[in-house]
C-alpha positions as MATLAB code, in Angstrom:
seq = 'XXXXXXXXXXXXXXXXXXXXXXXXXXXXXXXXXXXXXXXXXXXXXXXXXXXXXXXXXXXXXXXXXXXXXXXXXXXXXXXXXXXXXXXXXXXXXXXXXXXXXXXXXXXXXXXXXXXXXXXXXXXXXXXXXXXXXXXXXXXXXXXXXXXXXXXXXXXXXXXXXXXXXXXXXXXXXXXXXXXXXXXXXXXXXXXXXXXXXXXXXXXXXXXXXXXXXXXXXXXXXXXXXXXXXXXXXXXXXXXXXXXXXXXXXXXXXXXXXXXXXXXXXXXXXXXXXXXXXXXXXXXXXXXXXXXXXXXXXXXXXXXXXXXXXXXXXXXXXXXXXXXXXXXXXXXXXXXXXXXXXXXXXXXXXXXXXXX';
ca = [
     110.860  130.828  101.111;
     109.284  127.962   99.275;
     105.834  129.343   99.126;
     104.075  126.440   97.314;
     105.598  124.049  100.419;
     104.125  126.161  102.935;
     100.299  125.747  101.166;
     100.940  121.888  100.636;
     101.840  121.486  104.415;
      98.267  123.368  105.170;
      96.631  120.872  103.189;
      98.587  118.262  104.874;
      96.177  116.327  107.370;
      99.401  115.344  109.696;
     100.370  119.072  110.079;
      97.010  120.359  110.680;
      96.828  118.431  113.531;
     100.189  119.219  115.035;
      99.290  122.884  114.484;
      95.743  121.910  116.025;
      96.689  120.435  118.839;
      99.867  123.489  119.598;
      97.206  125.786  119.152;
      94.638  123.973  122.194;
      98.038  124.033  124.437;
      99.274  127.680  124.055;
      95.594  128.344  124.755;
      95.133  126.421  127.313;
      98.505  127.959  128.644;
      96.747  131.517  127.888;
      94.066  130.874  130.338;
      96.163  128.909  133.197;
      98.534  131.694  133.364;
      96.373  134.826  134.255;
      94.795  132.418  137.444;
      98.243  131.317  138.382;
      99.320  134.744  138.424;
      96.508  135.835  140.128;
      96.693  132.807  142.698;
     100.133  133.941  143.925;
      99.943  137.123  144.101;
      96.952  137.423  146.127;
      99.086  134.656  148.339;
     102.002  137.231  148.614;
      99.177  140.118  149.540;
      97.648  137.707  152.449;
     101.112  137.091  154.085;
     102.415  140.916  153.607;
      98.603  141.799  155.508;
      99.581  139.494  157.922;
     102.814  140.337  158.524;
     101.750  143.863  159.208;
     104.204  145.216  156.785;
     102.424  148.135  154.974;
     105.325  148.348  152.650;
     105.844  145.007  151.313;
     101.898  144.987  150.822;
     101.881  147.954  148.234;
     105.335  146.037  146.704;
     103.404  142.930  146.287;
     100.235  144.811  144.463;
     102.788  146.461  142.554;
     104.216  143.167  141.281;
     101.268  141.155  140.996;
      99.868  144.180  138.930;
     102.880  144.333  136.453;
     102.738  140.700  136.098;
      98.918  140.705  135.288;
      99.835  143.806  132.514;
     102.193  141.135  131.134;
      99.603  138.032  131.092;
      97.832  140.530  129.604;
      99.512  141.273  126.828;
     100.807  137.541  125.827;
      96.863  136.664  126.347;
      96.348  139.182  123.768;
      99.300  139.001  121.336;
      97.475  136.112  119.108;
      94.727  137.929  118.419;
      96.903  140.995  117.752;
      98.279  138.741  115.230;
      95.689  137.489  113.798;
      94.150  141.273  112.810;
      98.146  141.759  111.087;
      97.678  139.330  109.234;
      93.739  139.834  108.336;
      94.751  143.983  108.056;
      97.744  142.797  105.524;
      95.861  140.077  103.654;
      95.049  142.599  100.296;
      98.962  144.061  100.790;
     100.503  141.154  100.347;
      99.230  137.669   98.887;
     102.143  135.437   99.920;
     102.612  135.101  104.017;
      99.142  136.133  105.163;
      96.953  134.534  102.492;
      99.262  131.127  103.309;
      99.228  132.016  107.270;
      95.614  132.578  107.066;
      95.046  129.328  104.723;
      96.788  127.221  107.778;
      94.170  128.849  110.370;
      91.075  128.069  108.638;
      92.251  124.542  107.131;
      92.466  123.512  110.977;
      88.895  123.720  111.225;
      88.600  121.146  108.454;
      91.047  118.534  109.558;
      88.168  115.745  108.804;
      87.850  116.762  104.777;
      91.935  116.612  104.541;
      91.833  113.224  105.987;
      89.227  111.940  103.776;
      91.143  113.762  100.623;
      94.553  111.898  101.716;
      92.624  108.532  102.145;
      90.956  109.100   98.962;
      94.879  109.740   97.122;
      96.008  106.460   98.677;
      93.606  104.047   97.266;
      93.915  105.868   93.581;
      97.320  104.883   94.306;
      97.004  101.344   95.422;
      94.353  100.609   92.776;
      97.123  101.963   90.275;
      99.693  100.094   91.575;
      97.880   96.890   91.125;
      96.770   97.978   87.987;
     100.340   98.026   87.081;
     101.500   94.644   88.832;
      98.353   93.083   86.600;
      99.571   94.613   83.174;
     103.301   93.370   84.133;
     102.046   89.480   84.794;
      99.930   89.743   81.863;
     103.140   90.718   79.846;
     104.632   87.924   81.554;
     102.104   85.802   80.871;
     102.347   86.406   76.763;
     105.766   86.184   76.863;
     105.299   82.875   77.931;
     102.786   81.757   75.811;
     104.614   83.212   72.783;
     107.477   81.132   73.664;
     105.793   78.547   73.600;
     103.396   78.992   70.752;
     106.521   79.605   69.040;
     108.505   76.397   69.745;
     105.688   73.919   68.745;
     107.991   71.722   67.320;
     111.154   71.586   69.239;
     112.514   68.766   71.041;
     115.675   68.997   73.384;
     117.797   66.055   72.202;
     118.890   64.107   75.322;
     118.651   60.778   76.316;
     115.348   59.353   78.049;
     115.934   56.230   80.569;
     112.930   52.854   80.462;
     109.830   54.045   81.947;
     109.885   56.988   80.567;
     111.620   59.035   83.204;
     114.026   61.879   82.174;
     117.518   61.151   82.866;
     118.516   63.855   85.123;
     122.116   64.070   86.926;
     122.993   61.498   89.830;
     123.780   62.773   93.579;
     126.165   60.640   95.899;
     123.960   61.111   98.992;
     124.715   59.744  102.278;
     122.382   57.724  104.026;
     121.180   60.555  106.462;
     121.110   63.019  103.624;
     119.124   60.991  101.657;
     116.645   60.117  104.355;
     116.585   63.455  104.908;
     115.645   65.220  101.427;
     113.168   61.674  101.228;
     110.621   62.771  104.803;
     110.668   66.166  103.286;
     109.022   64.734  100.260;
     107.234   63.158  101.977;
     105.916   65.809  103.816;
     105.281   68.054  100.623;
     103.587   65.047   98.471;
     102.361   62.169  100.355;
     102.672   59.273   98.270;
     105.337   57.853   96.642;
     105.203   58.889   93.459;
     104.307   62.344   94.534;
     107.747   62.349   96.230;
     109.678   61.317   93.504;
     108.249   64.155   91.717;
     108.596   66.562   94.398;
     112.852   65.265   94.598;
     112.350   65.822   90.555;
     111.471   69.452   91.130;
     114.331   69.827   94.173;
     116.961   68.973   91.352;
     115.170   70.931   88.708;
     115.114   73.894   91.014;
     119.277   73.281   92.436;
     120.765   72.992   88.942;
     118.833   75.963   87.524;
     118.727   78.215   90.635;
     121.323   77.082   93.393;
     125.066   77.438   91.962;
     125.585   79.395   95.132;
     124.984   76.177   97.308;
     128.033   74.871   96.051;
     127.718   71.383   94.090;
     127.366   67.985   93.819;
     124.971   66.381   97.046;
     126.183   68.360   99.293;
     125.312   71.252   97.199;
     122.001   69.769   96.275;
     121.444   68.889  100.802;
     122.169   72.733  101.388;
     119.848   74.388   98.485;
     116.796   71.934   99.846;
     117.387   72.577  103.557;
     118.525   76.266  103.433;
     117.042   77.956  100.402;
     113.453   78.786  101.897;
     111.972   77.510   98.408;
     110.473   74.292  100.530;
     108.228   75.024  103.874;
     109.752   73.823  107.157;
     112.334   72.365  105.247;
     114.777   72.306  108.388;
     112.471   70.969  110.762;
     111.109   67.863  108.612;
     114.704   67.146  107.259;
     115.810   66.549  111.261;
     112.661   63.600  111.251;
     115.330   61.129  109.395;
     113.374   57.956  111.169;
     109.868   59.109  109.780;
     110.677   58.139  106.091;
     108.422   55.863  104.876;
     110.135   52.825  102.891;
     108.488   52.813   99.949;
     108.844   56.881   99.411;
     112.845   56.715  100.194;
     113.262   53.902   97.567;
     111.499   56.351   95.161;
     113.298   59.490   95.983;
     116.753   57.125   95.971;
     115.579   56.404   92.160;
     115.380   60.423   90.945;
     118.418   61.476   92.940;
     120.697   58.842   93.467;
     120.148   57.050   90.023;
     118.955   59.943   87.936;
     115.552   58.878   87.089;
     113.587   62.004   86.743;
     109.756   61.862   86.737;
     109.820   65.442   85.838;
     111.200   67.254   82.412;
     114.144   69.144   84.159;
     112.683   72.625   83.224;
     109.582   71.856   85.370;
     110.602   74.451   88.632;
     107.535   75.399   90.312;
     104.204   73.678   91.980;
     101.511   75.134   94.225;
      98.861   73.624   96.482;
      95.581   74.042   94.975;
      93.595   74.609   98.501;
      96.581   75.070  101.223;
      93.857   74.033  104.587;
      94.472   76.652  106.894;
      97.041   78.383  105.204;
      94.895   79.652  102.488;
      95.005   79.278   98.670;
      98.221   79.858   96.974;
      96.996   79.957   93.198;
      94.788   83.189   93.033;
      94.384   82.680   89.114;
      94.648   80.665   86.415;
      94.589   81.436   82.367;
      92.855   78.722   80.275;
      91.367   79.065   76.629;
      91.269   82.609   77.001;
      89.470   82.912   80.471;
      90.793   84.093   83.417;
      89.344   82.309   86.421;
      89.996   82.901   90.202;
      86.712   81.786   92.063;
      88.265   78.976   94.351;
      85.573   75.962   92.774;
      86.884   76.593   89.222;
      90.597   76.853   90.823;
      90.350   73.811   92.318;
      88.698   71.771   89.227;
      91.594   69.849   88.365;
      89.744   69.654   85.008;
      91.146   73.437   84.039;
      94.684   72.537   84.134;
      95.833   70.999   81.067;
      99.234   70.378   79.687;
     101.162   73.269   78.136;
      97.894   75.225   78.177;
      97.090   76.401   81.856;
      98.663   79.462   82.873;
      98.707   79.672   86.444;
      99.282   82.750   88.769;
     100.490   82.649   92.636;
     100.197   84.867   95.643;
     103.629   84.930   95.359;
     103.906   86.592   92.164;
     105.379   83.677   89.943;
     103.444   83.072   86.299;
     104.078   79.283   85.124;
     102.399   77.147   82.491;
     101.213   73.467   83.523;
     102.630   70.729   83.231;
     101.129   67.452   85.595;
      99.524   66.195   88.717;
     101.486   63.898   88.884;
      99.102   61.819   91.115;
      95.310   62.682   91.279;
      95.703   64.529   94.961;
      99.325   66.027   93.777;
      99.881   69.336   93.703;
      99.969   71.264   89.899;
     103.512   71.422   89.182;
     104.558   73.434   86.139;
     107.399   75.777   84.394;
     108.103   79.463   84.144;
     109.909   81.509   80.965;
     113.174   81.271   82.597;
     113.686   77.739   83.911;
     112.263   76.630   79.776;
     114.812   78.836   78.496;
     117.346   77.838   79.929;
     117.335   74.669   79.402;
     116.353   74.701   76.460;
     119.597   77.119   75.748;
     121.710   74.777   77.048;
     121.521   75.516   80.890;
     119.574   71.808   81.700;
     118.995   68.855   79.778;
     115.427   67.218   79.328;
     113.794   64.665   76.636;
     110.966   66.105   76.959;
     108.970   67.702   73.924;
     107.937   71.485   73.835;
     104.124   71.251   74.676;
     102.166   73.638   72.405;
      98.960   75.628   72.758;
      96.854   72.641   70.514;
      97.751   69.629   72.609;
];
């Protein structure tokens, strides 16, 4: 017998109160029983008196006299038990000191609770203690990498205007429209869109081989993914495109023109209206900030500097807005290096820690 279970369980706030309450219904059973018993036989008297049978009368106070010996006995066999185990206590130090333990923690159900209450918020605080020291690692990591590549530049091709020359989708008319209101949706403007089809390219060519390829591939990984919010039930509002935003998104996808570097993966609204704030901190110059007025000064996100945390988990570094009421877009460890491996192509320089 696993001694040291037995003395957790009586600690144990949950089995104190199973024991508790077994022990109210076995005494409430205790005290029920003797006035049932009672009850009947006194029943089985009053019909043998008025019967007239003399016999069956002394039968019946015969019966209800063994069965009240019995009562008797069950009513008393807990406390018989209880004097055992008291009588044994200095014999033996295992069963009765644990049996005993059980009996007297029941009375204290209240101080277990608090004690097991107490446990679970060390451990929650500890766990996010943890999850903080892990996206701080994350966030050096990032920072080192880019500290540390100052001076690179990923050779590829840049097309007039400055855009990054990304790769070209054969969308149909419906797809496109499609991908386009969704943009729409997400950014607003124009040029917001374009940058929010950037980052749906960005995101498919690093993240959604499993899509399949080409547009179709692309049309899956935007609709189905779950990266973009009610991404199936704006892409079905083809007609609700605004012109001006599907010649834009036609431009990034369809001809290639990036307005994004094509590790840029990520973006977050800065106040989200009634679905709450989804940046809950941000790293700049050394501070860590997460009061909602400094998160949403736009002034604290700068280039390659701004390290900024989501609800969501994801660490990324800054990169735009690219219009004044866009949301920040940016790029994580992985997306930069792997691109910058080989995995995606951008013109883009590495931004450093003293732009």
């Amino acid at each position: 017998m696993n001694y040291l279970l037995i003395a957790s369980l009586c600690e144990t706030a949950g089995v104190l109160k199973v024991l508790d309450l077994g022990s109210k219904v076995l005494r409430i059973a205790m005290l029920s029983l003797p006035i049932i018993v009672a009850i009947k036989g006194t029943v089985d008297i009053g019909k043998s008196l008025i019967m007239g049978d003399r016999g069956q009368v002394i039968n019946e106070i015969i019966t209800a006299a063994k069965s009240l010996a019995v009562v008797a006995l069950v009513f008393f066999i807990p406390y018989f038990g209880k004097a055992f185990f008291s009588l044994m206590e200095d014999v033996s130090s295992t069963v009765t000191k644990k049996y005993n333990t059980c009996v007297e923690n029941m009375g204290n159900i209240e101080y277990y609770e608090k004690l097991e209450e107490t446990e679970r918020e060390e451990k929650e605080a500890k766990r996010k203690q943890e999850l903080e020291e892990e996206k701080e690692e994350i966030r050096n990591r990032v920072l080192e990498t880019i500290s540390s590549s100052s001076t690179s530049v990923i050779n590829t091709p840049t097309i007039p205007g400055g855009n990054y020359m990304g790769q070209k989708y054969n969308l149909s008319g419906e797809q496109l429209h499609s991908i386009a209101y969704l943009a729409q949706k997400e950014q607003g403007s124009p040029e917001g869109a374009a940058a929010e089809a950037s980052l749906m390219a960005n995101r498919f060519e690093l993240y959604g081989s499993k899509f399949g390829s080409g547009a179709d591939g692309l049309y899956k990984y935007v609709r189905d993914s779950g990266w973009f919010a009610n991404s199936a039930a704006y892409m079905n509002q083809v007609s609700n495109v605004k012109p001006e935003v599907l010649s834009r998104v036609k431009e990034v996808l369809v001809l290639g023109s990036r307005t994004l570097p094509l590790y840029v993966d990520e973006h977050d609204c800065i106040n989200c209206g009634k679905h709450g704030y989804d940046i809950n901190r941000i790293d700049f110059d050394g501070k860590k900030i997460t009061s909602h007025s400094e998160l949403t000064n736009r002034s604290n996100y700068v280039q390659g500097r701004t390290v900024i945390h989501n609800r969501y988990g994801a660490v990324y570094t800054f990169w735009s807005f690219p219009t004044p009421t866009s949301d920040p877009f940016g790029y994580t460890e992985r997306a930069f290096n792997k691109v910058k491996s080989g995995g995606g192509t951008t013109a883009s320089p590495i931004p450093t820690l003293n732009q």
